[in-house]
C-alpha positions as CSV (number, residue, x, y, z in Angstrom):
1,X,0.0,0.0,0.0
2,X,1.4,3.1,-1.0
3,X,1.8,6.8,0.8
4,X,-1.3,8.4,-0.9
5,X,-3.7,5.1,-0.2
6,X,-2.4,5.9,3.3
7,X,-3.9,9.8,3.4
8,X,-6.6,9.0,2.2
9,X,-7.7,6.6,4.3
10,X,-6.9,8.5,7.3
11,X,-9.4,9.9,9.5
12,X,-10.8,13.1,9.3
13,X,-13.1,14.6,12.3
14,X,-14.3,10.9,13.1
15,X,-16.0,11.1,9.1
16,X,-13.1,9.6,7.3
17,X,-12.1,6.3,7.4
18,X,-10.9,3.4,5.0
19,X,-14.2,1.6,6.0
20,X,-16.7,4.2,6.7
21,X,-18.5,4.2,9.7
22,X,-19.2,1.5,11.8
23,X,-22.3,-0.5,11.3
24,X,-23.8,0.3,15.2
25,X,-23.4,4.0,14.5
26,X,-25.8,4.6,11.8
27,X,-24.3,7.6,10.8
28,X,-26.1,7.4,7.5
29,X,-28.2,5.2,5.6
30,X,-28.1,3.9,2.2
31,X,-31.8,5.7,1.9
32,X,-30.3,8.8,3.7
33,X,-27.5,8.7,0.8
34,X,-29.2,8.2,-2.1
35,X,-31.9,11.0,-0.8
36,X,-29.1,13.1,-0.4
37,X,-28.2,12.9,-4.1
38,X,-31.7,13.0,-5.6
39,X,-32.2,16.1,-3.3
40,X,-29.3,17.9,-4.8
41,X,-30.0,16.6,-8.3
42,X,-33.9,17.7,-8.4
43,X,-33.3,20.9,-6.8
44,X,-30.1,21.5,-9.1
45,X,-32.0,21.2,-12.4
46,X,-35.4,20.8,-13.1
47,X,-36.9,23.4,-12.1
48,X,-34.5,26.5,-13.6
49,X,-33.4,24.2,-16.9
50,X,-36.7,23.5,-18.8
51,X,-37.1,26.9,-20.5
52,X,-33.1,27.0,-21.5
53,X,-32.8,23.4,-22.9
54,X,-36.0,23.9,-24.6
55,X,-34.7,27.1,-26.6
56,X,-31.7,24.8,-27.8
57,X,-33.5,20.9,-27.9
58,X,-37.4,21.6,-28.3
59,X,-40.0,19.1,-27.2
60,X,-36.4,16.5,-27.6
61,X,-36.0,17.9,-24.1
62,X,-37.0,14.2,-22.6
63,X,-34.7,12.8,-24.9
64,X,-31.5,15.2,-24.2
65,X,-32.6,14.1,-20.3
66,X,-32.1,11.0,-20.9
67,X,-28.5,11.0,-23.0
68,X,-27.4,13.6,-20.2
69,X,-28.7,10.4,-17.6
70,X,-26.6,7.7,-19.5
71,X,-23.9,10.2,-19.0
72,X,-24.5,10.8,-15.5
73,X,-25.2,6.6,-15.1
74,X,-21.8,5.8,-17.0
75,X,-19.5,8.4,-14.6
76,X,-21.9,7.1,-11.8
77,X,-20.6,3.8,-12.4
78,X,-17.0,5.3,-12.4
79,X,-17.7,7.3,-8.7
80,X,-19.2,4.0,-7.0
81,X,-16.4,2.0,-7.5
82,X,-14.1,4.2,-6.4
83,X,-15.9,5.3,-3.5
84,X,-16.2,1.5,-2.8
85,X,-12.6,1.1,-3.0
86,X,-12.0,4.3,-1.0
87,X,-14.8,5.2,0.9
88,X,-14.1,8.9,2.3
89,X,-15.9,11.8,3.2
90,X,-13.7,13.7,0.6
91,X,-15.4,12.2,-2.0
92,X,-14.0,13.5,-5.7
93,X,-11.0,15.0,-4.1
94,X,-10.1,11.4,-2.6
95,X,-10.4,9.7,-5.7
96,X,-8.3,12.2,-7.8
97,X,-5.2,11.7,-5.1
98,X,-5.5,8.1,-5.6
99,X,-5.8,8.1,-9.3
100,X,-2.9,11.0,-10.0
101,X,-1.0,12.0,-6.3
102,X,-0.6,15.6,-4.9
103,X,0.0,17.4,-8.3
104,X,-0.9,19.7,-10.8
105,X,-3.6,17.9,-12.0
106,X,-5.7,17.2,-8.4
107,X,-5.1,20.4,-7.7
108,X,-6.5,22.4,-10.5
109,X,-9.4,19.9,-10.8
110,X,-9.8,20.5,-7.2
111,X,-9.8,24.0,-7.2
112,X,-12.6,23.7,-10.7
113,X,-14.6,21.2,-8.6
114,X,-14.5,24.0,-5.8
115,X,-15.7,26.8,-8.1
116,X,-18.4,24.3,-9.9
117,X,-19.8,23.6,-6.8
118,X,-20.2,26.7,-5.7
119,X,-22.1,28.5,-8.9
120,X,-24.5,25.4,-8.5
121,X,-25.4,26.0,-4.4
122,X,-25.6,29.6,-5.1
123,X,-28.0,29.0,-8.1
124,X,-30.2,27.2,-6.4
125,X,-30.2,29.6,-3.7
126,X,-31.4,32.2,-5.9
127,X,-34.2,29.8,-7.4
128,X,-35.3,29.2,-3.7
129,X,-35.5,32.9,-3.2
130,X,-37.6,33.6,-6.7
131,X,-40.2,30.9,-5.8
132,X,-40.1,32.4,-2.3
133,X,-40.4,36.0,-3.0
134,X,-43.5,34.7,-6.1
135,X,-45.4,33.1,-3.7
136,X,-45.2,34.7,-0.5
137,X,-44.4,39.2,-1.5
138,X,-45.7,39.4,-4.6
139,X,-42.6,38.6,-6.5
140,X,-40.2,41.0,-4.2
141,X,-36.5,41.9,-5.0
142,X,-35.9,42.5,-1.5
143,X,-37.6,39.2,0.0
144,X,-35.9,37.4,-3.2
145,X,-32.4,38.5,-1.8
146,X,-33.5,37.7,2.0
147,X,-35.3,34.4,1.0
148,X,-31.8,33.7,-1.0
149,X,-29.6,34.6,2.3
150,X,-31.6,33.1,4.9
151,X,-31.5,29.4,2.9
152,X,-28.0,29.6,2.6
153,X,-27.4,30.4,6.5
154,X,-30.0,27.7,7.5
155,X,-28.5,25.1,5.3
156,X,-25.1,26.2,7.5
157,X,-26.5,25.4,10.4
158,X,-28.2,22.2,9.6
159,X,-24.8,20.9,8.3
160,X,-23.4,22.0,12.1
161,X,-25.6,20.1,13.5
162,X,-24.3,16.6,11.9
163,X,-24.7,13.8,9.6
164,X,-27.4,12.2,11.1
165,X,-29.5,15.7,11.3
166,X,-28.4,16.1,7.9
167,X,-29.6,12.3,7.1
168,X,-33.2,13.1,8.1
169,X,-33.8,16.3,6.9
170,X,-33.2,15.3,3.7
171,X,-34.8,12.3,3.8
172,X,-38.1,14.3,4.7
173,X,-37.8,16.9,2.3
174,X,-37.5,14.3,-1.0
175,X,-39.9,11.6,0.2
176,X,-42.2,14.9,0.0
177,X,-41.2,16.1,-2.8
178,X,-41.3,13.0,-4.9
179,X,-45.0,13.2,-3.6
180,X,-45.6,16.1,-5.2
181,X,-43.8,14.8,-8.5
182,X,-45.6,12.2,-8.6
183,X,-48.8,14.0,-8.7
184,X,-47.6,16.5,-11.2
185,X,-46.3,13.3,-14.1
186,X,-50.1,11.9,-13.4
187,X,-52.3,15.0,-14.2
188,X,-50.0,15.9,-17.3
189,X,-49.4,13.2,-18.8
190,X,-53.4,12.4,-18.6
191,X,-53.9,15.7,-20.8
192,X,-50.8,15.4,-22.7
193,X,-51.1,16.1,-26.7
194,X,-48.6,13.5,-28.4
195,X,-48.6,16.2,-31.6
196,X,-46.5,18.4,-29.3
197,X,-44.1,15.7,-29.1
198,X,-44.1,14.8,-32.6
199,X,-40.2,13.5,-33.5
200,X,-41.5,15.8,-37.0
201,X,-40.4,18.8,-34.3
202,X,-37.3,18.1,-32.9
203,X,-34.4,20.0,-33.7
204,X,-31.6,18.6,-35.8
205,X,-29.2,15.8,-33.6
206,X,-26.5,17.9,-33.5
207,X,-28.4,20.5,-31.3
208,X,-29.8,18.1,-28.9
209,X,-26.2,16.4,-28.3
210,X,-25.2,19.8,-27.5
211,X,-28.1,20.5,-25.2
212,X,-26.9,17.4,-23.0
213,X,-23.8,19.7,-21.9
214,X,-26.6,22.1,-20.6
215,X,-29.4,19.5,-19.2
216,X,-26.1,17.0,-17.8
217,X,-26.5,20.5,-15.3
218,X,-29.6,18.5,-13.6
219,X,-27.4,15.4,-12.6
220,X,-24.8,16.8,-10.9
221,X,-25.7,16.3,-7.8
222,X,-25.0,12.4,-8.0
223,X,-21.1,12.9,-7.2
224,X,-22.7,14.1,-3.8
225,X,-22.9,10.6,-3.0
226,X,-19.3,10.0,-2.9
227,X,-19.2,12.1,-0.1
228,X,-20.8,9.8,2.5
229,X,-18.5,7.2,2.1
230,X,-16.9,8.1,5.6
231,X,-20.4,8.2,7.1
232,X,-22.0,5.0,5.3
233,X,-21.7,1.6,7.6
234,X,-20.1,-1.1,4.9
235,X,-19.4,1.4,1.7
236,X,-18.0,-1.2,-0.2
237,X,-21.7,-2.5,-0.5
238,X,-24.1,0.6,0.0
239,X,-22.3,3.7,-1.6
240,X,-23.1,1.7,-5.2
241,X,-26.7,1.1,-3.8
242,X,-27.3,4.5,-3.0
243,X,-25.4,6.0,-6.0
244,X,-27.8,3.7,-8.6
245,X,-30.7,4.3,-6.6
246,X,-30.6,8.1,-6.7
247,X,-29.3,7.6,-10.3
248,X,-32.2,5.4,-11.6
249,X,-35.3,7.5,-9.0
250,X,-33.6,11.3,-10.9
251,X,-33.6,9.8,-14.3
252,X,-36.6,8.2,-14.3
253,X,-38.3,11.2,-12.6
254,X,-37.1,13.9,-15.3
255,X,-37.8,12.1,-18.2
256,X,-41.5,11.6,-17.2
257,X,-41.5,15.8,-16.3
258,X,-40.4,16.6,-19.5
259,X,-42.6,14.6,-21.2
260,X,-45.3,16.0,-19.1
261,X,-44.5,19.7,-19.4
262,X,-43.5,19.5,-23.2
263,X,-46.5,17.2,-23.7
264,X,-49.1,20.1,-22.2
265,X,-47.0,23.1,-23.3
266,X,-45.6,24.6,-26.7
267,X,-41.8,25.1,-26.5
268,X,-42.5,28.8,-26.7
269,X,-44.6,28.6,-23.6
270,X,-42.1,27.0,-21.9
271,X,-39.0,28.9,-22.9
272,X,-41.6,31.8,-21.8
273,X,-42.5,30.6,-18.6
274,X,-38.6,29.6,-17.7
275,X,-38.6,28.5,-14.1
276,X,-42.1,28.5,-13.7
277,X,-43.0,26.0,-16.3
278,X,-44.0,22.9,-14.3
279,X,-46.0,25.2,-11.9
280,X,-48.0,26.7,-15.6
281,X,-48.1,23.1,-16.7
282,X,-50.0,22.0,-13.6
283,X,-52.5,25.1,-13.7
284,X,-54.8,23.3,-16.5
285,X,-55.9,20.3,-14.3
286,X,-55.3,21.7,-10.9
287,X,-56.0,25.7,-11.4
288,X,-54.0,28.0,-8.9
289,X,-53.6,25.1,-6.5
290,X,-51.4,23.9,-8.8
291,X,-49.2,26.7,-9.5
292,X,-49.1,26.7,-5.4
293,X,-47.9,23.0,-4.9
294,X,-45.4,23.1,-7.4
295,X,-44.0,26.3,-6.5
296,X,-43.9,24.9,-2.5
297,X,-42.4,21.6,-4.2
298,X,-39.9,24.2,-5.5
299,X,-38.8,25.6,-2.4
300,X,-38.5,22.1,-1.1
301,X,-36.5,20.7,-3.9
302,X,-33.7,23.7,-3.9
303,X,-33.6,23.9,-0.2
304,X,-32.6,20.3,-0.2
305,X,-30.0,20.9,-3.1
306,X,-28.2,23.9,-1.2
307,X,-28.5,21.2,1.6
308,X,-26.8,18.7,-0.4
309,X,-24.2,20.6,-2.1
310,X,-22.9,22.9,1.2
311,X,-22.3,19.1,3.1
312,X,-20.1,17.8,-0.3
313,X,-18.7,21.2,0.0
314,X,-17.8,21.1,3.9
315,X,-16.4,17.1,3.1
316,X,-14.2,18.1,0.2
317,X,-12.6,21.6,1.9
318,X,-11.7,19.3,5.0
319,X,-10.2,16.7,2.4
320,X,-8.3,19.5,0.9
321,X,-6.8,20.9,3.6
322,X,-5.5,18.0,5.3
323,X,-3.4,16.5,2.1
324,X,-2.2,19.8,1.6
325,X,-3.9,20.9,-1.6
326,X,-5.8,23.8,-0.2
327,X,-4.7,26.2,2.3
328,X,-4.8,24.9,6.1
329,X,-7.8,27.4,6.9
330,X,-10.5,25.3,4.9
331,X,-10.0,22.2,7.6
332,X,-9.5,23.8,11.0
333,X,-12.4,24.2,13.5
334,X,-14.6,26.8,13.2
335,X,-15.9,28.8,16.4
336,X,-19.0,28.5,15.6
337,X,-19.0,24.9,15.1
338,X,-17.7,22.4,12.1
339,X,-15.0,23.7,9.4
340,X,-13.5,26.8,8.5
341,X,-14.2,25.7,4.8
342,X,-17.8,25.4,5.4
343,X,-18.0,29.2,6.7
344,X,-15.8,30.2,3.9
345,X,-18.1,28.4,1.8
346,X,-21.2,29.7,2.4
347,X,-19.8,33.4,2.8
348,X,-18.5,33.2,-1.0
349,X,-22.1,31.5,-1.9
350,X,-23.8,34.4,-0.2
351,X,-21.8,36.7,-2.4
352,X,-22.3,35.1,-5.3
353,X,-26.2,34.9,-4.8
354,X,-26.7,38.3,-4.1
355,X,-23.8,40.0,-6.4
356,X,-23.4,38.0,-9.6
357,X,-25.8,37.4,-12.3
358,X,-25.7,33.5,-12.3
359,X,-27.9,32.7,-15.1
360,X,-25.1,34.1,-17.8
361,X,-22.8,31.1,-16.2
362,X,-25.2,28.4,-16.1
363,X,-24.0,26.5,-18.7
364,X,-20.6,27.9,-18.1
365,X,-20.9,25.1,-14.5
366,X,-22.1,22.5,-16.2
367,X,-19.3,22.7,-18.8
368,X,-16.5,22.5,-16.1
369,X,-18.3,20.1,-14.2
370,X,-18.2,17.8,-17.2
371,X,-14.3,18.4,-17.8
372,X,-14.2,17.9,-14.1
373,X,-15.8,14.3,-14.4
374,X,-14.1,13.2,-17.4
375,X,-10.7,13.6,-15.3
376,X,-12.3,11.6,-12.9
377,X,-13.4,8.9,-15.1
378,X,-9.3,8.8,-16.0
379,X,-8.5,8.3,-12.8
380,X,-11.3,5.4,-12.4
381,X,-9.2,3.8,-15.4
382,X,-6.0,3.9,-14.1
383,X,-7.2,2.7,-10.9
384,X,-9.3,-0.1,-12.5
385,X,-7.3,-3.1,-11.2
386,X,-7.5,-1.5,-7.6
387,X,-11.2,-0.7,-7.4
388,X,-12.2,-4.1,-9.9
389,X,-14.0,-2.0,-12.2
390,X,-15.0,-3.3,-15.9
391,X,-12.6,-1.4,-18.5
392,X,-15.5,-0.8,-21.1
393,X,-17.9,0.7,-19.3
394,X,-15.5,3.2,-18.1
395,X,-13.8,3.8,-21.8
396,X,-17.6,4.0,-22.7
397,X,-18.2,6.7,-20.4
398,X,-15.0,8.9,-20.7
399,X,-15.8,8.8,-24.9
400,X,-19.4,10.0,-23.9
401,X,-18.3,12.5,-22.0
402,X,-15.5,13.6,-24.6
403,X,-18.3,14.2,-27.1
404,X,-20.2,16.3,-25.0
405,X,-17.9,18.6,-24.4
406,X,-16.4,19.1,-28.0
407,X,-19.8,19.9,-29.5
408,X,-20.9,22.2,-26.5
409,X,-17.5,23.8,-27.1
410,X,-17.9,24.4,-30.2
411,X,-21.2,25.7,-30.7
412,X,-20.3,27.8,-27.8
413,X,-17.7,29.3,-29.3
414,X,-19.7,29.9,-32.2
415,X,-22.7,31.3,-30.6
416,X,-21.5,32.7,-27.1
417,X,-18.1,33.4,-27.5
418,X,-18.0,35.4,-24.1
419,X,-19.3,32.3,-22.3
420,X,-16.3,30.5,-24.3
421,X,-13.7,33.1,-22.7
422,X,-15.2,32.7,-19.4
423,X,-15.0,29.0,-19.5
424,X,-11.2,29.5,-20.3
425,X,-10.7,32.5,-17.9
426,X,-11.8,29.8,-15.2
427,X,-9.4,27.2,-15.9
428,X,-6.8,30.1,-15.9
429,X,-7.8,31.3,-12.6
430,X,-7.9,27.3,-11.3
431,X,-3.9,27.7,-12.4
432,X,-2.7,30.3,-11.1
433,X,-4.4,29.4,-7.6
434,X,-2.7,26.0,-7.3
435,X,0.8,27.6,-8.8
436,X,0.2,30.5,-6.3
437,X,-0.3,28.2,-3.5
438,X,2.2,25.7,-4.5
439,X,4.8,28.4,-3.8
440,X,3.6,29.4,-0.8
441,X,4.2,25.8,0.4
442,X,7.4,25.1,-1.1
443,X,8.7,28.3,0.7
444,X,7.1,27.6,4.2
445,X,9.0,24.1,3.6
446,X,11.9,25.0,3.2
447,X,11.6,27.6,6.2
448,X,11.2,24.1,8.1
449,X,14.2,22.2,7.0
């Protein structure tokens, strides 16, 4: 066993350990886990995507759902069996040391996994304070931007509180919310025209390939499993259960919505209704009651995201910190109870939320998060004989995810150029944090020789 299986295996705040927790302990559950992914999936994408990915795929939107899912399944496939393997609360950051050491290369993909992350919570933040402010003020900016604020803080304090908090929380928020879903796929798919889904009106192929880059947005929330491998009894066995289960329950569940929605809308009514679109779609059979539900099913569903992305965020910070990657500050004790990374976490989400106009960068996250996976999926290959993992499948999923990202670039770069430079500008930045860093350390080592 080599130096770097060693770090990673050591513990970190009673969370981290080569066999996750112990069975007694309970810390989480493979329900708990799996809830914890769909909860960050859901809230992540369905409810602010289905008026962008219809302007690019049409009424294909079901289908680009589902390529974006076989994705999502394939690099799924890659996460389990390294969080199998090496069950940590570090998730991603744990498996990119194993797979490629304390470089460049874990660094900068740390650092891009950092900034990803971050763009999504504070997203979904601002979608929690939109629905908020709609259905409670009157559609308020002010109550938008305290609604925003006041999610992120209590999401902060539910992840002080600890796993098992954490564990039913979220569990309660998804069990209602596929409730609610499952109410919404019955009433529209019971009026739904099949002329408005009509292959006659899809767009050509090549769009809705590139539309997967966007809707892929709504799945990634699954790597948020790989973080309770230090608080799942036996990981070997349940991190895979909960990682399919979340998978195949998010998959399953979006298709069926965007069937429904573009089945009872025109794309033009959807595109106009943007993040309101399942909530207009349910008005025909339910009336304003509708509207009502779905936009309460909204609050729950990106409440439970910001949940489930702040915990990966507080996991991987810790992770960072202690092999040396990120600063030390991102893994000591905060005063006011868990990690200095979680606080620094949810003060940049705060500013991003309230000072940053996140829906020019939507697809700008969902682009690095894909270059992020595919250097996972590498790493899954070159730890294949470690974690016992079927070659194919993992080949399969890194050329998937290849094509994805060369036709979104491209017509990117064609029709958005400045989104383009902005996906370049923050791999640059990603750069020249780790080089700035790595010199900081190289000098306060050789202070200590």
């Amino acid at each position: 066993m080599n130096d770097m299986d060693d770090m990673a295996r050591e513990p970190l705040d009673g969370r981290d350990s080569g066999e996750g927790a112990p069975a007694g302990a309970q810390a989480m559950t493979v329900r708990g886990a799996a809830f914890l992914g769909v909860g960050s999936m859901v809230g992540a994408g369905i409810f602010a995507l289905l008026g962008e990915a219809g302007a690019v795929a049409g009424s294909a939107v079901w289908l680009s759902f589902l390529l974006a899912g076989v994705v999502a399944t394939l690099q799924g496939y890659a996460v389990a069996k390294l969080g199998a393997r090496y069950p940590s609360s570090g998730g991603i950051v744990t498996f990119l040391l194993q797979g490629y050491g304390r470089g460049h290369i874990t660094a900068i993909t740390s650092w891009l996994l950092y900034f990803a992350a971050l763009i999504v919570t504070a997203m979904v933040a601002v979608s929690f304070g939109s629905y908020g402010a709609a259905l409670f003020f009157d559609d308020s900016g002010a109550w938008s931007r305290i609604l925003t604020s006041g999610v992120v803080v209590l999401v902060a304090a539910i992840n002080i509180a600890g796993t098992k908090f954490i564990d039913r929380v979220q569990t309660a928020i998804v069990v209602i919310l596929l409730a609610v879903f499952a109410v919404f796929v019955v009433v529209t798919l019971a009026q739904l025209d099949p002329s408005l889904l009509a292959p006659s009106t899809y767009p050509p192929t090549l769009d809705i390939v590139g539309s997967v880059a966007l809707t892929f947005f709504a799945y990634l929330g699954f790597t948020v499993i790989s973080f309770t491998g230090g608080d799942l009894p036996d990981p070997r066995r349940n991190l895979p259960r909960a990682m399919y289960l979340a998978l195949g329950i998010t998959i399953l569940l979006y298709v069926l919505i965007a069937l429904g929605v573009f089945g009872t809308l025109t794309v033009q009514e959807v595109i106009d209704n943007g993040d309101t679109a399942l909530a207009v779609a349910a008005q025909p059979a339910l009336g304003d009651a509708g509207f009502a539900i779905m936009a309460l099913a909204a609050l729950l569903a990106t409440s439970s995201s910001v949940n489930a992305n702040v915990y990966a965020a507080a996991g991987s910070t810790a992770k960072l910190a202690e092999s040396g990657t990120f600063p030390p500050v991102f893994g000591s004790r905060a005063w006011v109870g868990g990690t200095r990374g979680l606080t620094i976490s949810v003060t940049l989400i705060l500013l991003l939320a309230n000072l940053v106009d996140l829906t020019a960068i939507a697809s700008l996250g969902s682009a690095v998060a894909l270059a992020i996976f595919l250097v996972m999926s590498i790493a899954a290959y070159r730890l294949r004989h470690e974690t016992d993992s079927r070659a194919g499948i993992l080949v399969a999923g890194i050329v998937l995810t290849v094509v994805v990202l060369v036709v979104f670039a491209v017509q990117t770069l064609l029709t958005a150029p400045q989104t383009f430079v902005a996906m370049i500008g923050i791999v640059v930045l990603a750069v020249v944090l780790e080089l700035f860093w790595s010199a900081v350390r190289a000098r306060r080592a050789s202070r200590t020789r």
